[in-house]
Backbone as CSV, one residue per row, in Angstrom:
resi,resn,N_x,N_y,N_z,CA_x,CA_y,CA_z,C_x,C_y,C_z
1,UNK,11.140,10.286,-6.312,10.968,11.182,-5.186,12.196,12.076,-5.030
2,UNK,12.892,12.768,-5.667,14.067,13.537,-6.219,13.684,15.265,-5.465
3,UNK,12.318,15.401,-5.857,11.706,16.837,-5.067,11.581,16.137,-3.358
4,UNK,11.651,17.833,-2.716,11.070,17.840,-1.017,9.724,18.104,-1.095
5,UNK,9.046,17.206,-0.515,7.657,17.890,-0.432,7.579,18.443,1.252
6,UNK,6.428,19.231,0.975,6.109,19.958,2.203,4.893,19.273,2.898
7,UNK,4.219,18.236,2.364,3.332,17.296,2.882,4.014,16.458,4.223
8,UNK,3.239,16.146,5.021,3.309,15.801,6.418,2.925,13.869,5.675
9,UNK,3.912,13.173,6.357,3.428,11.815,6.174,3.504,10.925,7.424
10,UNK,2.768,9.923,7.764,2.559,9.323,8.945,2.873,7.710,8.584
11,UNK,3.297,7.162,9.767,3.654,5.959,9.794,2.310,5.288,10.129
12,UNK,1.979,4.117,10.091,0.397,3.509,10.686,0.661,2.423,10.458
13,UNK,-0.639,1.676,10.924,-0.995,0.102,11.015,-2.182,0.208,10.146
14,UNK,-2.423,-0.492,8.716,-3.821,-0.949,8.744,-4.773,-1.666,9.663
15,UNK,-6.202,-0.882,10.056,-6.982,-1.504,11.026,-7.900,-1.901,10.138
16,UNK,-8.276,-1.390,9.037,-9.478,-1.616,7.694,-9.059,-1.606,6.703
17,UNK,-9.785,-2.761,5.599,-9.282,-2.680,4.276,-10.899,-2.729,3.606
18,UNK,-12.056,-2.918,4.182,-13.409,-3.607,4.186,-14.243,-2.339,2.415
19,UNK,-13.621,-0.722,2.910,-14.223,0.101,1.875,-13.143,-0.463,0.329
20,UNK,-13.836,0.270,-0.284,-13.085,0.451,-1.828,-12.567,1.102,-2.002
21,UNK,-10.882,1.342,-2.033,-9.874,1.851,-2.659,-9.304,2.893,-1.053
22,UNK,-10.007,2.605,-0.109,-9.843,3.045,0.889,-9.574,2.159,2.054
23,UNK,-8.480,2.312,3.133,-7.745,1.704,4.381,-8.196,3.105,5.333
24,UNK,-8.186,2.022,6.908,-7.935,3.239,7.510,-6.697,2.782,8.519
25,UNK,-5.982,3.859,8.827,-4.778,3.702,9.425,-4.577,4.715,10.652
26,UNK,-4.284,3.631,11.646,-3.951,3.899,13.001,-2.836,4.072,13.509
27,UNK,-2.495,5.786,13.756,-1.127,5.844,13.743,-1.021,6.494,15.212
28,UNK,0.209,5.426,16.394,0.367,5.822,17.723,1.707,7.003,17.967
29,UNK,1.042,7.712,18.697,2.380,8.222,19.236,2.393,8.678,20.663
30,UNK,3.801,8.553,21.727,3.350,8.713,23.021,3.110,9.983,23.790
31,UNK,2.571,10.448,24.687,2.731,11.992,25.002,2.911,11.743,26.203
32,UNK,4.374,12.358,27.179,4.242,12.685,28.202,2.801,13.202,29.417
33,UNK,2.568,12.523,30.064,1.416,12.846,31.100,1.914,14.130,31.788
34,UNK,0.703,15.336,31.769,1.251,16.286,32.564,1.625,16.219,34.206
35,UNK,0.738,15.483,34.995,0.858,15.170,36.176,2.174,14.246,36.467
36,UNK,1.979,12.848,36.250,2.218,11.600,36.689,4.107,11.087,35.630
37,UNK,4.180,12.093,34.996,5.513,12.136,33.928,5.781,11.164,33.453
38,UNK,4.623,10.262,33.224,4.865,8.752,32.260,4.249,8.695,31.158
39,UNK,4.780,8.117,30.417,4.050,8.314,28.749,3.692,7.561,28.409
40,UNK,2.266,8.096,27.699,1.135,7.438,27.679,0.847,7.097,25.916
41,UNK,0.232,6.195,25.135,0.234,6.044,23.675,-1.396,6.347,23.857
42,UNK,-1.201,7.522,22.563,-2.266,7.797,22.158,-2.155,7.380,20.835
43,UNK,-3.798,7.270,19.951,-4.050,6.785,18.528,-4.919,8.004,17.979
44,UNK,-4.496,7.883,16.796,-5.580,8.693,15.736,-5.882,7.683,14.467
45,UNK,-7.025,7.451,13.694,-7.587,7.209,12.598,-7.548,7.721,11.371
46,UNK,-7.015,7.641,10.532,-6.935,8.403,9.290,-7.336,7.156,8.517
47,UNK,-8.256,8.086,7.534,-9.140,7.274,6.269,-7.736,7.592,4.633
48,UNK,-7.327,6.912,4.107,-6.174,7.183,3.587,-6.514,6.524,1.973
49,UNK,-6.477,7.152,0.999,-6.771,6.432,-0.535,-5.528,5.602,-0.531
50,UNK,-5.953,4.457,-0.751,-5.515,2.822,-1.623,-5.495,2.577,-3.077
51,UNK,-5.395,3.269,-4.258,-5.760,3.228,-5.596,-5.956,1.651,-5.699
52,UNK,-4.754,0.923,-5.474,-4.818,-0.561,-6.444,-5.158,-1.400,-5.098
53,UNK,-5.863,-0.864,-4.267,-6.949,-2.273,-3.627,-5.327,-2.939,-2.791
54,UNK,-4.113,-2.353,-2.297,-2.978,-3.300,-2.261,-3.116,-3.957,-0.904
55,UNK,-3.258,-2.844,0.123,-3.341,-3.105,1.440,-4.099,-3.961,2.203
56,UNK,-3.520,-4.907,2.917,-4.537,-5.757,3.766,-4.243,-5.093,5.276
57,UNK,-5.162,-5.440,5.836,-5.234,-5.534,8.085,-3.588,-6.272,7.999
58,UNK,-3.283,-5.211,9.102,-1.995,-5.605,9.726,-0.476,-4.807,9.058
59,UNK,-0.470,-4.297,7.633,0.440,-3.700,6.651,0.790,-2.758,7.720
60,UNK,2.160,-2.533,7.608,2.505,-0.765,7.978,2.574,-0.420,6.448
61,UNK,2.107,0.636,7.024,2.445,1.930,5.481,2.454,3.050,5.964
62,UNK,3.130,4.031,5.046,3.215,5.414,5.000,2.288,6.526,4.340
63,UNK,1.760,7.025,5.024,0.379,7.771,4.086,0.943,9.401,3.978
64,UNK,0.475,9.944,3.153,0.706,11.435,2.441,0.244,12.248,3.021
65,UNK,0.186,13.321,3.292,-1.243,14.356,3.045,-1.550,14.759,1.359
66,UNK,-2.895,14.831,1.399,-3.347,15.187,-0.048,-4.289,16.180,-0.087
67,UNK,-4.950,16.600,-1.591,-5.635,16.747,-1.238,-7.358,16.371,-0.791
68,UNK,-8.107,16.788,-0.532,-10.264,16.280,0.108,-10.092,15.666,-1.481
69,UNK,-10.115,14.209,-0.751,-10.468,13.226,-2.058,-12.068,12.502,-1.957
70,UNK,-12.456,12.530,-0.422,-13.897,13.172,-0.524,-14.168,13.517,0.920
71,UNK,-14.937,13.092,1.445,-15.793,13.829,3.013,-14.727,13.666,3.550
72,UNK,-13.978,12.102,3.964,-13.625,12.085,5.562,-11.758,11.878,4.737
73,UNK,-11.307,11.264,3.578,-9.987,11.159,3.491,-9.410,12.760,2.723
74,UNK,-7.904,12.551,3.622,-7.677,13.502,3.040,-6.014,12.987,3.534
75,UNK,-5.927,11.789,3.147,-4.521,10.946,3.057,-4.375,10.141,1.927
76,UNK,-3.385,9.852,1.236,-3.106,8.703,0.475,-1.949,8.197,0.790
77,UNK,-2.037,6.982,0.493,-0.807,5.647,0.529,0.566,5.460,0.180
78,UNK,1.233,5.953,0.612,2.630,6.572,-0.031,2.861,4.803,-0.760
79,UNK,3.506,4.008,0.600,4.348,3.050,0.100,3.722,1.417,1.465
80,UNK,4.257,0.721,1.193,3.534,-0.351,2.199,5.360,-0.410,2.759
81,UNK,5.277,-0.657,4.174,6.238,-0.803,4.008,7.310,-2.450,4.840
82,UNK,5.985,-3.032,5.532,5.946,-4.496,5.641,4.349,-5.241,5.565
83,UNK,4.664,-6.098,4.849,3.497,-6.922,4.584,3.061,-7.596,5.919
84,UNK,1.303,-7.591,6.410,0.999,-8.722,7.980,1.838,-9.942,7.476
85,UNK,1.794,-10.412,8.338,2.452,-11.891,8.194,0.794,-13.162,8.358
């Protein structure tokens, strides 16, 4: 990893490992409330390519942007970066 890439990568939780060669990963981040000025955690879902099947429920990993590897992913799996316990 010697080059900068210009790809956006996200931190997550595996919530699914159930498809083939595919995880999906739930990545939080908090946003100030406009009213009430307390911050609140929101989630998003990203469907993310797994090549070697590695990831189980519970892994953090780091996912890529890539490119439409088909309908709904358009992430892959950088690195795992703690195993669930």
């Amino acid at each position: 990893m010697a080059e900068k890439s210009n790809k956006r990568t996200i931190k997550g939780v595996v919530v699914s490992d159930k498809m083939d060669k595919t995880i999906v990963v739930k990545a939080e981040r908090l946003v100030k409330h406009p009213v009430f000025h307390k911050y609140v955690r929101r989630h998003v879902k990203y469907k993310a390519h797994d090549e070697q099947n590695q990831c189980r429920i519970g892994d953090t990993v780091i996912i890529i942007e890539s490119r439409p590897i088909s309908r709904d992913k358009r992430w892959r799996m950088l690195e795992v970066l703690e195993k669930a316990k």
